[in-house]
C-alpha positions in Angstrom: 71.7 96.9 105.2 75.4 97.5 106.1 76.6 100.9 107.5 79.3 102.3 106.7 80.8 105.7 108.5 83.7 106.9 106.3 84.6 109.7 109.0 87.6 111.4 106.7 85.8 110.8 103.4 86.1 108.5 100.6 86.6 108.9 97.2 83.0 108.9 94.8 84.2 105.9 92.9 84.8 104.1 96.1 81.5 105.3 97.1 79.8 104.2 94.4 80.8 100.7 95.0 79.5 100.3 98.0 76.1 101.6 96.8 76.3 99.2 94.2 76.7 96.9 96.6 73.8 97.8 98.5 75.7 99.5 101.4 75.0 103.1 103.0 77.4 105.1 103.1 77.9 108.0 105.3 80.5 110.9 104.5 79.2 113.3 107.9 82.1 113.8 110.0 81.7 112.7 113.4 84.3 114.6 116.2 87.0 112.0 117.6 85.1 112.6 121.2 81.7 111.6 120.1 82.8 109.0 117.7 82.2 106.0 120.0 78.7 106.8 120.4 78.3 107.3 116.8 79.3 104.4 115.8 77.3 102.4 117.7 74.7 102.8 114.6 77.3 101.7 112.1 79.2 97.9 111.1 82.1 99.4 109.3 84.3 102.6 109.8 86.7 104.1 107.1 89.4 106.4 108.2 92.6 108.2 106.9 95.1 109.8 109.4 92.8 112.4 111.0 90.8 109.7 113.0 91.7 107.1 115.4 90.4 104.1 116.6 91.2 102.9 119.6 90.7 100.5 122.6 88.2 102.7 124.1 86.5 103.7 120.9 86.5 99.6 119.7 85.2 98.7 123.7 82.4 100.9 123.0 81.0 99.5 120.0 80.3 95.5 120.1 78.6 95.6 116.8 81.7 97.4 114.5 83.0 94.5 112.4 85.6 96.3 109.8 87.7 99.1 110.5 89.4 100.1 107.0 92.7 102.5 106.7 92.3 104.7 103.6 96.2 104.7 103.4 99.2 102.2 104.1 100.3 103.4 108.3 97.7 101.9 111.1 99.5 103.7 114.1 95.9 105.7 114.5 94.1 102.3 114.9 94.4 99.8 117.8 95.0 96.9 115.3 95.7 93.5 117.7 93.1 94.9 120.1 90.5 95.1 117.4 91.4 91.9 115.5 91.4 90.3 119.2 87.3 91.0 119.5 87.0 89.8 115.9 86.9 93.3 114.0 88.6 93.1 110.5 91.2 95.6 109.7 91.7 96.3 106.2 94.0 98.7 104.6 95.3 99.9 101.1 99.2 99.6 101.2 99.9 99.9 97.3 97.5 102.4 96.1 98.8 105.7 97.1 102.8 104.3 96.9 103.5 106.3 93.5 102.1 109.8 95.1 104.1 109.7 98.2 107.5 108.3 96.0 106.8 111.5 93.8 106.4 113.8 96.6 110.0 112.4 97.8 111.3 113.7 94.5 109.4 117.1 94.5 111.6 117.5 97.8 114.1 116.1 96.4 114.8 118.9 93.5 113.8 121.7 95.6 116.5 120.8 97.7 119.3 120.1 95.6 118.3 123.7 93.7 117.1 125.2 97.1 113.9 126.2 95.1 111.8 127.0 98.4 114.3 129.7 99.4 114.9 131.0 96.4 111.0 131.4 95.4 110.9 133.4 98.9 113.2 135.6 98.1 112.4 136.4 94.0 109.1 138.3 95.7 111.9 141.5 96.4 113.7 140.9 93.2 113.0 144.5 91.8 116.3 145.7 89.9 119.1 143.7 88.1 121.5 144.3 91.3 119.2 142.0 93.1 118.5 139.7 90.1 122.2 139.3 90.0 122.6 138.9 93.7 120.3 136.0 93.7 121.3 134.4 90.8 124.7 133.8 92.5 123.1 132.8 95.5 121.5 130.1 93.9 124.1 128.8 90.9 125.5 126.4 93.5 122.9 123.7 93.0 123.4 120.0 92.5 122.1 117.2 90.0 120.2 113.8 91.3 122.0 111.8 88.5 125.0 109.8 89.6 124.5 110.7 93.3 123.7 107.5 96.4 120.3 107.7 97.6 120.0 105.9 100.7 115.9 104.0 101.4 115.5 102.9 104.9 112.7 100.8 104.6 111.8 98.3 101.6 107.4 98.4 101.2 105.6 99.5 98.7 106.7 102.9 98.7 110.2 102.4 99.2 110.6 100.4 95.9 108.7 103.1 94.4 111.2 105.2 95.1 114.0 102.9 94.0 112.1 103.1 90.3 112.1 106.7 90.0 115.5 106.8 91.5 117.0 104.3 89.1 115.0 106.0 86.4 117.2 109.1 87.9 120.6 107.5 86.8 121.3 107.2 90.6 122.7 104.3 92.9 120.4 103.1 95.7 121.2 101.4 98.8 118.2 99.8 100.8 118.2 99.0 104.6 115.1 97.0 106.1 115.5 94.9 109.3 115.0 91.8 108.2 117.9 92.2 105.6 116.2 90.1 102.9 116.9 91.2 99.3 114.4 93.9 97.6 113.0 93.3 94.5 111.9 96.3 92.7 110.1 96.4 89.2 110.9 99.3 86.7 108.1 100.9 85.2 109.0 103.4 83.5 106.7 104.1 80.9 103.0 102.0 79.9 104.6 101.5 76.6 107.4 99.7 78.0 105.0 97.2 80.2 105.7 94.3 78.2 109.0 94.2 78.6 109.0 94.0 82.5 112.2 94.5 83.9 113.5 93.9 87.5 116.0 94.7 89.6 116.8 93.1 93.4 119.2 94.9 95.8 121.1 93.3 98.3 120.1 95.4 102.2 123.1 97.1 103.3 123.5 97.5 107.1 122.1 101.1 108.6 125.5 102.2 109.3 126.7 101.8 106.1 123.6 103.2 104.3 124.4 106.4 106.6 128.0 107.1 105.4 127.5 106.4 102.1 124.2 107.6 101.0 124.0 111.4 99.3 120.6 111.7 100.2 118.2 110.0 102.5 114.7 109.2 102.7 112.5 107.3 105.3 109.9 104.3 105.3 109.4 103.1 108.1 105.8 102.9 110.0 106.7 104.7 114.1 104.9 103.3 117.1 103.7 105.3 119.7 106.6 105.8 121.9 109.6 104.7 119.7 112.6 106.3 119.8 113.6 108.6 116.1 115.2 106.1 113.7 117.7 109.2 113.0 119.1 112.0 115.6 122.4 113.4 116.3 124.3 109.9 116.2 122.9 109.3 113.0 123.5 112.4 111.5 127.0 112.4 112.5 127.6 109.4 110.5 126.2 110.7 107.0 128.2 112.5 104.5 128.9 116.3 104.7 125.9 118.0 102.9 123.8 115.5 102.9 119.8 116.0 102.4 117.5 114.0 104.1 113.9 113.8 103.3 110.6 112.0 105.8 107.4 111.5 104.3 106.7 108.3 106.6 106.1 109.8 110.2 106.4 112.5 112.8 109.3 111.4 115.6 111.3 109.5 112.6 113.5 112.3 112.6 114.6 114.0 115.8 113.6 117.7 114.6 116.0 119.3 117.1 118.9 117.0 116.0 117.9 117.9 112.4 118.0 121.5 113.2 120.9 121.2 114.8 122.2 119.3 112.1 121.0 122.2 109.7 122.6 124.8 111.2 125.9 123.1 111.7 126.2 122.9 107.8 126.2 118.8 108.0 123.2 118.7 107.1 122.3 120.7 103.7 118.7 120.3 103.4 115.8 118.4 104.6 112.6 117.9 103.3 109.5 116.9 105.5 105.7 115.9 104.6 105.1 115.0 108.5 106.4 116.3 112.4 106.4 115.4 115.6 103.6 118.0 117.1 101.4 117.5 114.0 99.5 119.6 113.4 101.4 121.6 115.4 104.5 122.4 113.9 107.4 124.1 116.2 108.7 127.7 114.8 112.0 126.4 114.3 110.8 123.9 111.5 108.8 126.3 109.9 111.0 129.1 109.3 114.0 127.4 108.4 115.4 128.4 104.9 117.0 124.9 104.4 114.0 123.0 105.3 110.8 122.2 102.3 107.6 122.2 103.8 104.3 120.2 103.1 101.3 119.3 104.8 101.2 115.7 105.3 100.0 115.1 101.6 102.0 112.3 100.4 99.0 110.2 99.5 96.9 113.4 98.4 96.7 112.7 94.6 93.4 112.5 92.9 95.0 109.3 91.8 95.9 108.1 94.3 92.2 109.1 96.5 90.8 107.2 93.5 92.7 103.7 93.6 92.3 103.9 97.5 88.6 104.6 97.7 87.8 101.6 95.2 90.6 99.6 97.0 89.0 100.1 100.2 85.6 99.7 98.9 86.1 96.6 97.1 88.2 94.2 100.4 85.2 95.7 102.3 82.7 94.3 100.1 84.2 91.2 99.5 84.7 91.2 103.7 81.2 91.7 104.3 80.2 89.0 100.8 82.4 86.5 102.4 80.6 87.0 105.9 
């Protein structure tokens, strides 16, 4: 029978294939520092962000033969050392795409109607002085519609991004680094399915996509040790007021360039989903009335957990079939 560990869950539906399948599946979680031993009684490991696998881990266990990525990045897994000893590495780089492009938007409008601050500070609204107050405050918001959102990177997610966007009324400007057109399909609505319409956008270099874009958002995978895609050169180049938004990665960003940036006024909100010290998150970034906050959720739909746990299950199965 195969074993599989799935050490940061897996969806029941995923679950349920793999029983069908005539697999065991085990949901126990096993600490990153006893993992190697663990897995010495397993074929197949499943993880999501919390777990890695590497060299040392994969050294360990001559009998692993899959390592699956619930989720599109693979910087927690050692993936040309494992697929040098023969160990598949499968991930799921479509199915959570529409969660995290929707948590770019939820950033999005609280920014641009600086909902996060003003939600703090309704908790003391207590008499129409204040009410008034705050109101004024916050009747300096902008709309989405008409305004240049600027996509650095062009996978799954970033097309996403470019529907909704579109969808928006707004103009979009893609950079990727191998400059090849984007192709993005517009699906609005299940009614509309038949009549599939897309639309391709020529890259635009990162320079340009810097000066001209309103608002920016990032999607980009960030090896160990890179340097951020955007610090203070980069945000010297965008547009006064800009918002900037990074679901991708910790380390994308520079977060003392961005705070900088924040506090300057250049700069007039970001949104982020991930950080450098993850889980740790520095003061600074926490408190900062211009900055939205969430916990590295971007794939954390019910949906989303449910097309990557049967996507998962299913390349697995057929891996293991095919074997």
């Amino acid at each position: 029978m195969i074993k599989i560990l799935a050490n940061d869950g897996i969806d029941a539906a995923g679950k349920k294939i793999f029983e069908a399948a005539g697999f065991s599946v085990s949901t126990d979680k096993i600490a990153q520092d006893k993992l190697a031993d663990a897995l010495k009684n397993f074929d197949a490991i499943l993880v999501r962000s919390a777990t890695t696998v590497r060299a040392d881990v994969i050294d360990a266990c001559p009998n692993l033969r899959v390592i699956g990525r619930a989720g599109v990045g693979m910087d927690n897994i050692d993936v040309k050392h494992a697929r040098d000893k023969g160990i598949a590495v499968i991930n799921t780089p479509a199915a959570s795409s529409q969660s995290v492009a929707e948590l770019v938007f939820a950033h999005l409008f609280t920014g641009v109607r600086m909902l996060h601050d003003s939600n703090r500070n309704m908790t003391s609204c207590s008499s129409k002085e204040i009410f008034d107050k705050l109101k004024k405050t916050y009747s300096s918001g902008i709309e989405l519609k008409g305004k240049t959102l600027g996509i650095i990177g062009a996978g799954q997610i970033g097309k996403c991004v470019a529907s909704i966007a579109v969808g928006l009324g707004m103009n979009v400007l893609f950079h990727r680094l191998n400059n090849e057109d984007v192709v993005v399909d517009l699906d609005f609505h299940p009614a509309l399915a038949e009549r599939k319409i897309s639309l391709t956008f020529k890259c635009v270099t990162f320079t340009r996509l810097l000066i001209e874009s309103d608002f920016i958002t990032l999607h980009v995978p960030f090896p160990k040790g890179s340097s951020p895609v955007i610090g203070k050169k980069e945000f010297d180049l965008m547009k006064q007021g800009a918002g900037i938004v990074n679901t991708a990665r910790g380390g994308v960003i520079s977060e003392s360039d961005l705070i900088e940036a924040l506090n300057s006024g250049k700069i007039s909100f970001a949104g982020l989903d991930v950080f450098e010290g993850e889980p740790l998150i520095q003061e600074a970034i926490r408190q900062h009335p211009k900055i939205t906050l969430s916990p590295h959720i971007g794939g954390s739909t019910k949906e989303a957990q449910e097309r990557i746990g049967i996507e998962l299950a299913e390349k697995v199965v057929e891996h293991f079939t095919k074997k």
